[in-house]
Backbone as ProteinMPNN parsed JSONL, in Angstrom:
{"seq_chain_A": "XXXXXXXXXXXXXXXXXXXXXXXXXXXXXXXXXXXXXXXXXXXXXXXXXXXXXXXXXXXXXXXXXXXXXXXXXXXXXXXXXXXXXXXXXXXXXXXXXXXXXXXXXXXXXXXXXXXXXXXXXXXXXXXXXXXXXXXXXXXXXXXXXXXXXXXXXXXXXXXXXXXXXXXXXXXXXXXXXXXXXXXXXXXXXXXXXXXXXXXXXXXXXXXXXXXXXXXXXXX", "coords_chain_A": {"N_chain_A": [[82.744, 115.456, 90.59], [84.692, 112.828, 89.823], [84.762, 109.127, 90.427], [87.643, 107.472, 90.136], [89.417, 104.866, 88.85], [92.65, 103.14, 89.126], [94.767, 101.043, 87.904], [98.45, 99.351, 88.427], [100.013, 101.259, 90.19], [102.135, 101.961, 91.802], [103.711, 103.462, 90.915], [106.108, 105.371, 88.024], [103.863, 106.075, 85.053], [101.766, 105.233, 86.17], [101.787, 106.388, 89.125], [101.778, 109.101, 88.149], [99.457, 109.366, 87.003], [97.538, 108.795, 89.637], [98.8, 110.926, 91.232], [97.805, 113.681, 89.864], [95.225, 113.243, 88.965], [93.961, 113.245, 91.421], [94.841, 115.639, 92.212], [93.524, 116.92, 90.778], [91.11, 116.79, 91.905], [89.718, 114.607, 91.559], [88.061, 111.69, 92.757], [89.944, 109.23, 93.75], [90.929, 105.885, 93.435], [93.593, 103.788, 94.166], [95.161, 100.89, 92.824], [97.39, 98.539, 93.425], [99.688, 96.358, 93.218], [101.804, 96.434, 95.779], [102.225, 98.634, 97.62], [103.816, 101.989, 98.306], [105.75, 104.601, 99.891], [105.551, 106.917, 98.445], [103.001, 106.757, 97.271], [101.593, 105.899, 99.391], [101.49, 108.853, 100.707], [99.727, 110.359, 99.089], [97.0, 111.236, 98.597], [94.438, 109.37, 98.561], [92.723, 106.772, 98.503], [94.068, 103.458, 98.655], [94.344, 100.144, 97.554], [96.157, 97.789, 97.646], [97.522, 94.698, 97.3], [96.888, 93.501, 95.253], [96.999, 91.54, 92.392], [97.077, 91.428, 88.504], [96.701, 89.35, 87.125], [95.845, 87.24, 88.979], [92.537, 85.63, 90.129], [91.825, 85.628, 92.396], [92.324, 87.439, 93.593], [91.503, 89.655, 92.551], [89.081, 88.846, 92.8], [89.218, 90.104, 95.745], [89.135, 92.814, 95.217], [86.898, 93.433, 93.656], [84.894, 93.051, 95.578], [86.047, 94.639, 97.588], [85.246, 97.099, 96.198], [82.508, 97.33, 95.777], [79.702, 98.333, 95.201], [80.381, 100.721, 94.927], [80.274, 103.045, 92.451], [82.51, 103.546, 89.586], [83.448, 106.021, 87.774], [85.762, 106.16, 85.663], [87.772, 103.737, 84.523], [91.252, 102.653, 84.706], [93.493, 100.762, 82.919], [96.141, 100.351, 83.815], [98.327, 98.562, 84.741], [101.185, 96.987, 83.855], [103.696, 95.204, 81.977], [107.234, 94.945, 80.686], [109.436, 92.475, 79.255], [111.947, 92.388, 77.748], [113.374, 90.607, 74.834], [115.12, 89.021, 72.246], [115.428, 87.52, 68.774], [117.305, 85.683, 68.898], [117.353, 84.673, 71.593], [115.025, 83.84, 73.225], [112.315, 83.728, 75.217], [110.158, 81.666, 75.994], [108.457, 81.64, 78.532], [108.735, 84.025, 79.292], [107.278, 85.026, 77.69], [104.567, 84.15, 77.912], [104.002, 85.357, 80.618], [104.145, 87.779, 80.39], [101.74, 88.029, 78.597], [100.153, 87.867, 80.058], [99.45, 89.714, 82.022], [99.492, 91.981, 80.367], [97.855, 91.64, 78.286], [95.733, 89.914, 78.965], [95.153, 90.882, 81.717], [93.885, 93.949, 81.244], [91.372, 92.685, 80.559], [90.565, 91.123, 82.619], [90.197, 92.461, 84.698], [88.59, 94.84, 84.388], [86.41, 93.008, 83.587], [86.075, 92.167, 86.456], [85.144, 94.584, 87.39], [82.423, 95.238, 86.186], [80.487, 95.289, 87.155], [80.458, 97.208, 88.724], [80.208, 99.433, 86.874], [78.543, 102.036, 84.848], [76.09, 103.735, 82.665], [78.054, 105.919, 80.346], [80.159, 105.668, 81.229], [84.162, 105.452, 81.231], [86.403, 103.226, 80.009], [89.824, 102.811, 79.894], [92.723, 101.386, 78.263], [96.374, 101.453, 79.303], [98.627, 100.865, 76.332], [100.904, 100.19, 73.594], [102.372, 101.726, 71.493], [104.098, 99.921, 70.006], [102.86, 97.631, 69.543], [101.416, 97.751, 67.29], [101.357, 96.551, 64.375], [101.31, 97.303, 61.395], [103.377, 99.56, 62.467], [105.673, 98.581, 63.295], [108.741, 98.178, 62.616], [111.194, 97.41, 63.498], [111.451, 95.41, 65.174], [112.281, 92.362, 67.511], [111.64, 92.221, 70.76], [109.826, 90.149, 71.349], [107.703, 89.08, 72.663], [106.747, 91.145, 74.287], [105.82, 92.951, 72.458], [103.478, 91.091, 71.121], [101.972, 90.961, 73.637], [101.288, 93.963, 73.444], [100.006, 93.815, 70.824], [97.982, 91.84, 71.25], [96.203, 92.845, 73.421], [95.604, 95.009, 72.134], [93.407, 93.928, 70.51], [92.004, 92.96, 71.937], [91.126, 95.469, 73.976], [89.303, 96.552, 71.667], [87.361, 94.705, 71.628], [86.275, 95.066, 73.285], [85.182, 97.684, 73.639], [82.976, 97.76, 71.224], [81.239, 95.178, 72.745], [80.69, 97.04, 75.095], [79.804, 99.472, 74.227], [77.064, 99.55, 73.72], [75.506, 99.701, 76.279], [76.374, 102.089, 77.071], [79.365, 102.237, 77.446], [82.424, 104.011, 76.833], [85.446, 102.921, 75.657], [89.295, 103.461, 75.469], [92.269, 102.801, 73.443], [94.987, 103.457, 74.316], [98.52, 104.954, 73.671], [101.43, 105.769, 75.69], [103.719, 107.171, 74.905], [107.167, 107.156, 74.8], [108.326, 106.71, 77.527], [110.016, 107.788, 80.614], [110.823, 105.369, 82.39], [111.28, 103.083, 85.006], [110.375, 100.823, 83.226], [111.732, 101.44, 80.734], [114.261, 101.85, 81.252], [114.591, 104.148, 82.117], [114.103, 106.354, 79.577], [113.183, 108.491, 77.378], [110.413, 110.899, 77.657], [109.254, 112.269, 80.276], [107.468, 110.924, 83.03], [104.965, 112.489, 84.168], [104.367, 113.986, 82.409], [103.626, 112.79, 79.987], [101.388, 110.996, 81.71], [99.53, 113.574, 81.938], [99.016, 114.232, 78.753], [98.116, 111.368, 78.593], [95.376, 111.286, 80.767], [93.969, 114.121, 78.992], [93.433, 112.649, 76.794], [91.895, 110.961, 77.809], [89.538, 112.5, 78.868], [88.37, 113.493, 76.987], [87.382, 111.804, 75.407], [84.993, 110.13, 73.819], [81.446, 108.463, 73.253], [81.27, 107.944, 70.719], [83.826, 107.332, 68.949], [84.647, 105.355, 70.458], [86.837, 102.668, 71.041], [88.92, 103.272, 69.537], [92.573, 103.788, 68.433], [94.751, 105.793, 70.238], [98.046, 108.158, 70.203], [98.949, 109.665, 73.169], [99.752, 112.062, 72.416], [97.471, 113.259, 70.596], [96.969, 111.981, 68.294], [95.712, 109.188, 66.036], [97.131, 105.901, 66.054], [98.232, 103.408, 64.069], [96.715, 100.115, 63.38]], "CA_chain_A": [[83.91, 114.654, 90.94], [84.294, 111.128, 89.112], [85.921, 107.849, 90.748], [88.287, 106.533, 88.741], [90.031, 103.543, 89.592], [93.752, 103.144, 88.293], [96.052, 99.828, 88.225], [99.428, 99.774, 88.322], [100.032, 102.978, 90.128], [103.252, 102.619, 92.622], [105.539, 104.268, 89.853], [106.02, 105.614, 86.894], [102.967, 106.699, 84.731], [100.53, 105.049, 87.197], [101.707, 106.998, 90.35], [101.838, 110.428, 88.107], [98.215, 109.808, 87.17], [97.226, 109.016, 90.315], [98.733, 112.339, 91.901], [97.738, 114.709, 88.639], [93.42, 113.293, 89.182], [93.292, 113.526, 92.414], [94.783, 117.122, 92.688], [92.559, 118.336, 90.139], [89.739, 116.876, 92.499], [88.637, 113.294, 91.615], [87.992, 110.557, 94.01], [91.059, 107.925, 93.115], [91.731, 104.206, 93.912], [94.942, 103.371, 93.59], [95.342, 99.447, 92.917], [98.43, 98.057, 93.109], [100.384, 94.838, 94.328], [102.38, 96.652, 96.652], [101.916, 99.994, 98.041], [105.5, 102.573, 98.781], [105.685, 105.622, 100.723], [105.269, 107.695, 97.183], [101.708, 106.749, 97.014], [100.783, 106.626, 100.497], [101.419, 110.259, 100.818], [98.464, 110.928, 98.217], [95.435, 111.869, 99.589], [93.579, 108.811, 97.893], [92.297, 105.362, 98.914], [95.161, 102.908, 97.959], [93.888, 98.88, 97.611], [97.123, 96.74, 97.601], [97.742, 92.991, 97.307], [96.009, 93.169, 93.821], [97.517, 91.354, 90.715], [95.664, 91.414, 87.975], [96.51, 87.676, 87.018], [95.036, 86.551, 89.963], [91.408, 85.65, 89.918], [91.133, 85.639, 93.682], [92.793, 88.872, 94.393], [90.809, 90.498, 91.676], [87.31, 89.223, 93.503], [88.792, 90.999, 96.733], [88.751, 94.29, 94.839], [85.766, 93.638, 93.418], [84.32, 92.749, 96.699], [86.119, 95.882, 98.427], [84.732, 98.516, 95.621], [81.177, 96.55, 95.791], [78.407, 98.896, 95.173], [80.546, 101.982, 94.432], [80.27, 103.543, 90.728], [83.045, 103.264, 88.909], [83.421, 106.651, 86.607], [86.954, 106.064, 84.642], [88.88, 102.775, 84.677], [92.422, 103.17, 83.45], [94.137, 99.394, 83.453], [97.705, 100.904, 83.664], [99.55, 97.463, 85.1], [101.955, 96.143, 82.598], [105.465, 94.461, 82.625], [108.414, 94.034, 79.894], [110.519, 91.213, 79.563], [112.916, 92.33, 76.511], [113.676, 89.653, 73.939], [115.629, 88.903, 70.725], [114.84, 86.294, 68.212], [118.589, 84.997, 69.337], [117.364, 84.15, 73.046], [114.063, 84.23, 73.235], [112.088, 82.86, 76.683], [108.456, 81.163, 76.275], [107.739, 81.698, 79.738], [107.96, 85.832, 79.884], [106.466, 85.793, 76.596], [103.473, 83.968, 78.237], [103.717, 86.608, 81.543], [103.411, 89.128, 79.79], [100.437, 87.714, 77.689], [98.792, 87.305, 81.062], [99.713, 90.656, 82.618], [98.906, 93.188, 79.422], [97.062, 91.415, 77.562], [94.642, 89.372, 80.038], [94.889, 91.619, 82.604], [92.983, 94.721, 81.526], [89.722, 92.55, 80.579], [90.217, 90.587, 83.855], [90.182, 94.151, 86.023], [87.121, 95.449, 83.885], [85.011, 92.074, 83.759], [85.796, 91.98, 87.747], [84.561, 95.551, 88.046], [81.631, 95.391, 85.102], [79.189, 96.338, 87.644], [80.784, 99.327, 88.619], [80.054, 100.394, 85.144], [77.04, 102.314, 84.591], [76.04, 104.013, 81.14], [78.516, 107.222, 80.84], [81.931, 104.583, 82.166], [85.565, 105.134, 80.23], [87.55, 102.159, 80.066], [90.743, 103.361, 79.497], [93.812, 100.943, 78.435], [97.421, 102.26, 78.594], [99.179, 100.06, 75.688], [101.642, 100.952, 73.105], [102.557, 101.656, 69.362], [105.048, 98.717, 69.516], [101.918, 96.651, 69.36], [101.006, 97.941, 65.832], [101.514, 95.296, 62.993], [101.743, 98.045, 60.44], [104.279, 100.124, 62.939], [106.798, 97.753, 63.253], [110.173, 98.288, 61.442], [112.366, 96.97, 64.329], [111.484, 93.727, 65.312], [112.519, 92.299, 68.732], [110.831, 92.193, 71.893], [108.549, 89.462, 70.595], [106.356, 88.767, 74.038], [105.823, 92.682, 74.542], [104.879, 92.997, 71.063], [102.512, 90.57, 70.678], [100.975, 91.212, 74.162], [100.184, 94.425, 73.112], [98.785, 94.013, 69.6], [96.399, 91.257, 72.116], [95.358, 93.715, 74.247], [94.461, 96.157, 71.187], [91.963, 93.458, 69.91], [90.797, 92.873, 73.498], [89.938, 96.501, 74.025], [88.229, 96.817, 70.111], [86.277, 93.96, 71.743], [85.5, 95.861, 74.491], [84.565, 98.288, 72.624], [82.055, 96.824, 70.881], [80.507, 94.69, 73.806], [79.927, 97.911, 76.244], [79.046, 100.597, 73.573], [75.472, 99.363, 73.973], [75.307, 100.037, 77.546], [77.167, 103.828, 76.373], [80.451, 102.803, 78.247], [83.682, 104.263, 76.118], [86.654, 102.29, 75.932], [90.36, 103.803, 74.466], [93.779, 102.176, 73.406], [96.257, 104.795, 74.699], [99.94, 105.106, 73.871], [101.463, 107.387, 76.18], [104.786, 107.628, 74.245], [108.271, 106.75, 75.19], [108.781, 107.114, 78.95], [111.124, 107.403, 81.379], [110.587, 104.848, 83.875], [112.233, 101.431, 85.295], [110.377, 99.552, 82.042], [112.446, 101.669, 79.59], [115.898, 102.062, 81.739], [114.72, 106.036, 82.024], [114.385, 106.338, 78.607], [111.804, 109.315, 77.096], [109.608, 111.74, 78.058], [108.537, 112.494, 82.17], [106.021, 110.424, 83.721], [103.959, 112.919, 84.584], [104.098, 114.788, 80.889], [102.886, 111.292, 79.691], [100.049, 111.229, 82.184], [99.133, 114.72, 81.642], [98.205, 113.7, 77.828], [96.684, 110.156, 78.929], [94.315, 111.951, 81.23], [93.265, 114.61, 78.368], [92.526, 111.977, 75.945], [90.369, 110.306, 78.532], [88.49, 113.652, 78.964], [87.985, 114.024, 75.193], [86.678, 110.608, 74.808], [83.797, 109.591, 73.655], [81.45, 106.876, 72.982], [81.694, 107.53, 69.212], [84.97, 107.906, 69.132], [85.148, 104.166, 71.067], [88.134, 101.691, 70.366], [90.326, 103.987, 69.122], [93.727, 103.801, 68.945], [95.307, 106.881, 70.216], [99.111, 108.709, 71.234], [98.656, 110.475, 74.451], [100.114, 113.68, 72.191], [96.717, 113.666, 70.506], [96.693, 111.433, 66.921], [95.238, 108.234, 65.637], [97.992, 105.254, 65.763], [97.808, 102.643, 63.005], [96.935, 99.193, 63.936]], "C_chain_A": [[83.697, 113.215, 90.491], [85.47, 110.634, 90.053], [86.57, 107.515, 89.757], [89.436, 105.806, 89.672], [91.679, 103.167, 88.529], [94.92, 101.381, 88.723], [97.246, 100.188, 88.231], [99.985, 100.85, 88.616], [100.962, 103.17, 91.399], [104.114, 103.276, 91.726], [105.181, 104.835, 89.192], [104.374, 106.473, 86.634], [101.979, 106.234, 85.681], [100.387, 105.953, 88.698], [101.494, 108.695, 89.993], [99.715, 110.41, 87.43], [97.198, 109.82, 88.161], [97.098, 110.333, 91.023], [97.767, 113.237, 90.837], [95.844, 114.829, 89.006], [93.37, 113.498, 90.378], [93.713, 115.269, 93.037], [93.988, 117.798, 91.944], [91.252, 118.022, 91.374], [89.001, 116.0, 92.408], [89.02, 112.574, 92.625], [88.908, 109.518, 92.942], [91.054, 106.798, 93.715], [92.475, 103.848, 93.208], [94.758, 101.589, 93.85], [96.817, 99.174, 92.317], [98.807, 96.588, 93.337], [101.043, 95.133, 95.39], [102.681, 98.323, 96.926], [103.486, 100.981, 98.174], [104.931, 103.278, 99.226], [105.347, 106.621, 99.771], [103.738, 107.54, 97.2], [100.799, 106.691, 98.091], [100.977, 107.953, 100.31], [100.372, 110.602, 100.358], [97.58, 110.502, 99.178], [94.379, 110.395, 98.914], [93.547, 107.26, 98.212], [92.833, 104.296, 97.713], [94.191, 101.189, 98.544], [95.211, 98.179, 97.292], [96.921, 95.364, 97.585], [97.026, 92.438, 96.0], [96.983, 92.41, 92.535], [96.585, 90.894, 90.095], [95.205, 90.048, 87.211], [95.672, 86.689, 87.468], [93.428, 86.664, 90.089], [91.033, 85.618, 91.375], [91.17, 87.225, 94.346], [91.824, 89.854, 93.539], [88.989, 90.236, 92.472], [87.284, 90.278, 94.804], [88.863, 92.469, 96.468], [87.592, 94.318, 94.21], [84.535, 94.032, 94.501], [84.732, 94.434, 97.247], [85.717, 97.445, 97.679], [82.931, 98.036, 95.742], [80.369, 97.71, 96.334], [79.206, 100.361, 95.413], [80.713, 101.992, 92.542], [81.307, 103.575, 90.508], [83.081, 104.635, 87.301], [84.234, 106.488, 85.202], [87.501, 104.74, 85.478], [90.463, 102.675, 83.901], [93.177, 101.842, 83.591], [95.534, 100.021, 82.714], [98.871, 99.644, 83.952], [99.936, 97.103, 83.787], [103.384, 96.073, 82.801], [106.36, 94.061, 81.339], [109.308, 93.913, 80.022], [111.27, 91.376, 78.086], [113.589, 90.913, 76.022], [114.25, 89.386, 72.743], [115.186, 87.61, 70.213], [116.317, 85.532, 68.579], [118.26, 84.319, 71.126], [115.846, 84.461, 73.442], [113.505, 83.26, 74.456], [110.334, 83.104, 76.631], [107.833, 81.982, 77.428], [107.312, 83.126, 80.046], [107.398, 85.694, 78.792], [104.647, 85.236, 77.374], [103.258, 84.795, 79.834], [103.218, 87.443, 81.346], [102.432, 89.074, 79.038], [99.711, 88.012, 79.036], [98.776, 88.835, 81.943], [99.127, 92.066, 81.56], [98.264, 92.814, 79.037], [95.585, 90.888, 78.575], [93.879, 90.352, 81.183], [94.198, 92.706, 82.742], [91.474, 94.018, 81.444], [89.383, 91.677, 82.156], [89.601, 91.669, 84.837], [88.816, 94.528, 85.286], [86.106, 94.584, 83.725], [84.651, 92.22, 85.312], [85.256, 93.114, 88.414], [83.114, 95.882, 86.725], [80.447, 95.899, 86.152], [79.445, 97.312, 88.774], [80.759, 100.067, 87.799], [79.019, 100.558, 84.582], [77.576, 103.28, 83.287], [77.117, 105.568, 81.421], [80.506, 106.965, 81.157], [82.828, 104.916, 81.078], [85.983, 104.392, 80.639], [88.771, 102.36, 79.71], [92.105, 102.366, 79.325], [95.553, 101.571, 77.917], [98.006, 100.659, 78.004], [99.8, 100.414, 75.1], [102.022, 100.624, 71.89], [103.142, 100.688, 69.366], [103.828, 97.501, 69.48], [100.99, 96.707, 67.646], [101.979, 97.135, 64.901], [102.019, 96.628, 62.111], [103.546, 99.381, 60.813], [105.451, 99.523, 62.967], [107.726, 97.704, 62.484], [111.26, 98.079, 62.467], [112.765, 95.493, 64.389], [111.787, 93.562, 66.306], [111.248, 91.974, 69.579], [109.626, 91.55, 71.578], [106.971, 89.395, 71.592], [105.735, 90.274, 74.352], [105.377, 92.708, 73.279], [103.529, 92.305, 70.703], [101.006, 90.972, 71.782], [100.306, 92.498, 73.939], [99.605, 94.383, 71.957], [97.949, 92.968, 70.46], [95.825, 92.187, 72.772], [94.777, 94.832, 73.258], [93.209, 95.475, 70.448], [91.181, 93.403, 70.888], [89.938, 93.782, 73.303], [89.046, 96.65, 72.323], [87.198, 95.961, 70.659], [85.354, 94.449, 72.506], [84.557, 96.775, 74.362], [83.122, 98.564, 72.092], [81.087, 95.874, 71.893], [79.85, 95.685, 74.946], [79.541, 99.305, 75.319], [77.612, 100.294, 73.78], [74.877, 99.696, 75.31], [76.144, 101.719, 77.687], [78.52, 103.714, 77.383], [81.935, 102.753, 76.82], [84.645, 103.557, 76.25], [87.795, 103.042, 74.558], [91.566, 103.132, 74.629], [94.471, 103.661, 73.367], [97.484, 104.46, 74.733], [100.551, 105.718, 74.386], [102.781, 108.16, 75.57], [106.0, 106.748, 74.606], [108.511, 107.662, 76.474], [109.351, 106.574, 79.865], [111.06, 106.856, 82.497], [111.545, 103.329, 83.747], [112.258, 100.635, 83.774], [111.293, 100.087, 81.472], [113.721, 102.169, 80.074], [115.702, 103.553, 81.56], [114.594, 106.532, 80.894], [113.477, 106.99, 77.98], [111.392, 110.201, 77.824], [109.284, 111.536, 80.05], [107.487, 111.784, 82.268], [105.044, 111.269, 83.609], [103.303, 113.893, 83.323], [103.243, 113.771, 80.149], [101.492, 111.391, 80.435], [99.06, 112.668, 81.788], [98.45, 114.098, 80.285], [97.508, 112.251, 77.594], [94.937, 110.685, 79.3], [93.053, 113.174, 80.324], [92.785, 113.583, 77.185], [91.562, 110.761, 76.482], [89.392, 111.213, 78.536], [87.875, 113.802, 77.87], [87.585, 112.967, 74.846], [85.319, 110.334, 75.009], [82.872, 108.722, 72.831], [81.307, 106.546, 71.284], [82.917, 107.623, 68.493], [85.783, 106.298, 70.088], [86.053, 103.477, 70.628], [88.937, 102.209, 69.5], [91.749, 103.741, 69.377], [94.894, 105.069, 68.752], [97.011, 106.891, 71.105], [98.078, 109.24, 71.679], [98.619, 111.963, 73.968], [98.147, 114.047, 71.164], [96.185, 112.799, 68.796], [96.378, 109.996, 66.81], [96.887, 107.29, 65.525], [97.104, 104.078, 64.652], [97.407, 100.988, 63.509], [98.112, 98.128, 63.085]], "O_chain_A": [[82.695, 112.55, 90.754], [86.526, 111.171, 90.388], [86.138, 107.285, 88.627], [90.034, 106.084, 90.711], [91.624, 102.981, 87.314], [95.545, 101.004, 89.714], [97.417, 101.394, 88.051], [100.483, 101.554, 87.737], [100.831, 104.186, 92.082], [105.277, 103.562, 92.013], [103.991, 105.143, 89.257], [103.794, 107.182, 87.457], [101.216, 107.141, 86.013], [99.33, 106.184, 89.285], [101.192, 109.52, 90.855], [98.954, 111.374, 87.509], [96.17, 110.481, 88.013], [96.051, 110.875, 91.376], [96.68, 113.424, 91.383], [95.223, 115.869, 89.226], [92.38, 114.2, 90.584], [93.149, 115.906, 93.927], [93.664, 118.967, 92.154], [90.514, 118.949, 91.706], [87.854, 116.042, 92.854], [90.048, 112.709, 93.289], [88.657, 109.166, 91.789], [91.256, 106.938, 94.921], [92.391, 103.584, 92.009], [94.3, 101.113, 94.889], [97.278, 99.451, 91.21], [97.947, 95.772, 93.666], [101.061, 94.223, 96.218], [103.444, 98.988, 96.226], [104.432, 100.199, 98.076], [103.706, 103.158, 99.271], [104.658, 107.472, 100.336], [103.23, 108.657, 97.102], [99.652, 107.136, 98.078], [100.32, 108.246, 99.311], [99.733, 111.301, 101.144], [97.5, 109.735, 100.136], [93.215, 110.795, 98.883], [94.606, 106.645, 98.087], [92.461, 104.163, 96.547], [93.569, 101.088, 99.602], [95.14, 97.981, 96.079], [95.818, 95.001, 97.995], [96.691, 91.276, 95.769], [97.657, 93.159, 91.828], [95.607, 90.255, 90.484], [94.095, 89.677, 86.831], [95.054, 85.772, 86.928], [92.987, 87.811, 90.154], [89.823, 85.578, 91.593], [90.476, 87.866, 95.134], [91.454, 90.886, 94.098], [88.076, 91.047, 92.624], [86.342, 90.997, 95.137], [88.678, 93.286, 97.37], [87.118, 95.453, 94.173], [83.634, 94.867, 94.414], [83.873, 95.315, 97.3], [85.795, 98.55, 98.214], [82.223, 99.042, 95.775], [80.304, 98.045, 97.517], [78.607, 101.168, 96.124], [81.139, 101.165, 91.736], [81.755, 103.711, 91.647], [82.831, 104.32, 86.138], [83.776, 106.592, 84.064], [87.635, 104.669, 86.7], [90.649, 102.637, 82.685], [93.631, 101.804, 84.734], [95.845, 100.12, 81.528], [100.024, 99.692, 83.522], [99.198, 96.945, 82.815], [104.081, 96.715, 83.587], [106.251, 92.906, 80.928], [110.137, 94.621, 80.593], [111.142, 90.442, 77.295], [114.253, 90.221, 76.794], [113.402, 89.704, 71.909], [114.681, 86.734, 70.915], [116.119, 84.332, 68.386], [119.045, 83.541, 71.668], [115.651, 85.515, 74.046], [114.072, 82.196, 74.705], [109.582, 84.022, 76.961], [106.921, 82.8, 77.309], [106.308, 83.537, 80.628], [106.595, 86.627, 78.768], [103.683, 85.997, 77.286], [102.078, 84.77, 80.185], [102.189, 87.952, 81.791], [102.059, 90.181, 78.648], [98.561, 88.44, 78.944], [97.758, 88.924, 82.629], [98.445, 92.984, 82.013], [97.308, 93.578, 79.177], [94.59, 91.592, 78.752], [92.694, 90.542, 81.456], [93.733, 92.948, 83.856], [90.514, 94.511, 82.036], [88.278, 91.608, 82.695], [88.627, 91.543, 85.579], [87.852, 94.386, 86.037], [84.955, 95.02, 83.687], [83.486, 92.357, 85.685], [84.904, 93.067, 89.592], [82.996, 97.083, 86.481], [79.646, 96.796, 85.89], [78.689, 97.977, 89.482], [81.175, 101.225, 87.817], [78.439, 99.703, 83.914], [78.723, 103.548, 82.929], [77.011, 106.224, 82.457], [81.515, 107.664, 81.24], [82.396, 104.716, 79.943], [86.163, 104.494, 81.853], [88.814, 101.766, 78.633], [92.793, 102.457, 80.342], [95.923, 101.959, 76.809], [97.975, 99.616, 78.656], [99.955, 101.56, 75.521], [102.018, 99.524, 71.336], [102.737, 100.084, 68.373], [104.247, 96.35, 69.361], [100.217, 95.904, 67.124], [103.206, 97.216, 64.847], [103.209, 96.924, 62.216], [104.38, 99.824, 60.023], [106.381, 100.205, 62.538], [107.517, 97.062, 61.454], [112.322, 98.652, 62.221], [113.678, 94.765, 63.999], [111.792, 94.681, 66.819], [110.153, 91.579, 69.179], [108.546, 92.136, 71.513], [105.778, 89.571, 71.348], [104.554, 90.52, 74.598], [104.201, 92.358, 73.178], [102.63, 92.877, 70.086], [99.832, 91.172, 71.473], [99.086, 92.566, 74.09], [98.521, 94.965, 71.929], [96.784, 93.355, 70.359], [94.616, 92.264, 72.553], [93.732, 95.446, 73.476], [92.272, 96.084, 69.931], [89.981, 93.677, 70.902], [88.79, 93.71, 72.865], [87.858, 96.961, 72.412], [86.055, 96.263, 70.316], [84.125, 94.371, 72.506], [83.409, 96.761, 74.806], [82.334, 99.42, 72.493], [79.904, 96.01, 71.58], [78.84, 95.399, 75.588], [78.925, 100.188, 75.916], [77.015, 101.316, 74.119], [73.677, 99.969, 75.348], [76.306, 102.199, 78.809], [78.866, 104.691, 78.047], [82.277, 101.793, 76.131], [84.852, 103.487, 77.462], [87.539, 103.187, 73.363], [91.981, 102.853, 75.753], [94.419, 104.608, 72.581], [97.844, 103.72, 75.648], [100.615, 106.777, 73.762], [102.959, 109.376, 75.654], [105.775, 105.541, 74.705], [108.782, 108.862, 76.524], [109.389, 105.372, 80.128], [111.178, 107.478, 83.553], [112.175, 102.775, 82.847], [113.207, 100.1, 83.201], [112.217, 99.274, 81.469], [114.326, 102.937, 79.327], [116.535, 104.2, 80.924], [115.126, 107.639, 80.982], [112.536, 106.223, 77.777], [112.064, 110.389, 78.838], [109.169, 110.498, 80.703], [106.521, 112.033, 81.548], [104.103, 110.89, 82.911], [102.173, 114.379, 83.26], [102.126, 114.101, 79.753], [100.521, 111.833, 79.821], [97.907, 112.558, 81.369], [97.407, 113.47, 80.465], [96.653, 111.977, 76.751], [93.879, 110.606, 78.676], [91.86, 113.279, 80.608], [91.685, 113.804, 76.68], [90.819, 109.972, 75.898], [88.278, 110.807, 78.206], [86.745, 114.29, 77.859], [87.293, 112.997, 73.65], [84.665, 110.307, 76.052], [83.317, 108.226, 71.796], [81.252, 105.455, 70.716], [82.892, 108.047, 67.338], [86.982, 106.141, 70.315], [86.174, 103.69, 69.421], [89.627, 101.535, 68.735], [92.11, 103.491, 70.527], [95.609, 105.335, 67.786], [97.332, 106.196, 72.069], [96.935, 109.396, 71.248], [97.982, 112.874, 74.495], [97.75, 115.212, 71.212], [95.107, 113.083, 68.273], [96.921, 109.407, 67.745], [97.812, 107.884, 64.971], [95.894, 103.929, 64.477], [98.262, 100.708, 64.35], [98.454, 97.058, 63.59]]}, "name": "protein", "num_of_chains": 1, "seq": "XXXXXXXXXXXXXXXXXXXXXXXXXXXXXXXXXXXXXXXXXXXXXXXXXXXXXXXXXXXXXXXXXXXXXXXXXXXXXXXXXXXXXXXXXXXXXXXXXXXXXXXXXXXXXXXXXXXXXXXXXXXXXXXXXXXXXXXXXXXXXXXXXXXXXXXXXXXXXXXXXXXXXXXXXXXXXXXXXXXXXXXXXXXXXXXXXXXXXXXXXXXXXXXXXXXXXXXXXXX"}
């Protein structure tokens, strides 16, 4: 049975990978900012009042996992603020820098020693962050935060392969939750192929950038 520790996990893909690991049988911590009645129900030790911005709230989850292992980390929080180059707004573009992009190495520096040799780092991020993918245009602040967060994790990458912990860039697809007005694939079909390309990862095989359905995205 592995811990694995999940952000972002009252909704959407965070609440269907919460349920999905802990019914096969892992030990879960759910971290959120604000807990619902959907995720109490699960059988699994929920930590609230977390954002991952925050450098204080992030020591009291450090503090309240303190001196448990740490098998899988999946930094699932993330937030978009849709944009055109006709109305475009500094301020979410720098939110969302600080929320996708910042936010998974904040959650994995503040839990680095919960991470013994053997650890997946897991970030969910998404093809609209590929430079070479791009044939739309738009949504400048989600775009950019995630192509940041795909150099982050490559950094990551690279900095904990020596200590044998895995880190993957995961797309889970187009899904139907609040961010995308319902728009795609099931939550929990999405999690379903997150969760197997965490299982299938490994540490040579690190900083990858994978869909959830099973193929290499481009950066």
């Amino acid at each position: 049975m592995a811990h694995v520790v999940i952000t972002g996990c009252n909704r959407g893909i965070g609440l269907e990978l919460v349920r999905q690991l802990a019914e096969r049988g892992e030990s879960v911590t759910a971290v959120c900012r604000r807990s619902n009645a959907e995720l109490d129900q699960l059988d699994v030790e929920t930590i609230d009042g977390v954002d991952v911005t925050d450098a204080a709230s992030l020591n009291r989850l450090s503090a309240a996992l303190s001196g448990k292992p740490v098998d899988i980390l999946i930094n699932n929080a993330g937030i978009l603020r849709g944009d055109r180059y006709e109305s475009l707004d500094f301020d979410a573009m720098l939110e969302q820098y600080e929320v996708n992009a910042l936010g998974p190495l904040r959650v994995t520096r503040a839990l680095d020693g919960n991470l013994a040799s053997g650890a997946k780092v897991a970030i969910v991020t998404s093809r609209v962050g590929s430079i070479e993918d791009n044939a739309s245009g738009n949504n400048y602040g989600y775009r950019a935060s995630k192509t940041a967060v795909n150099q982050i994790g490559t950094n990551l990458a690279h900095d904990l392969k020596p200590r044998g912990i895995a880190v993957a860039l995961l797309h889970p697809g187009l899904v139907a939750t609040d961010m995308t007005g319902g728009n795609g694939i099931e939550p929990g079909e999405a999690a379903r192929g997150l969760i197997q390309r965490i299982d299938e990862l490994t540490l040579e095989e690190s900083g990858g950038f994978w869909h959830a359905e099973g193929y290499r995205l481009p950066w």
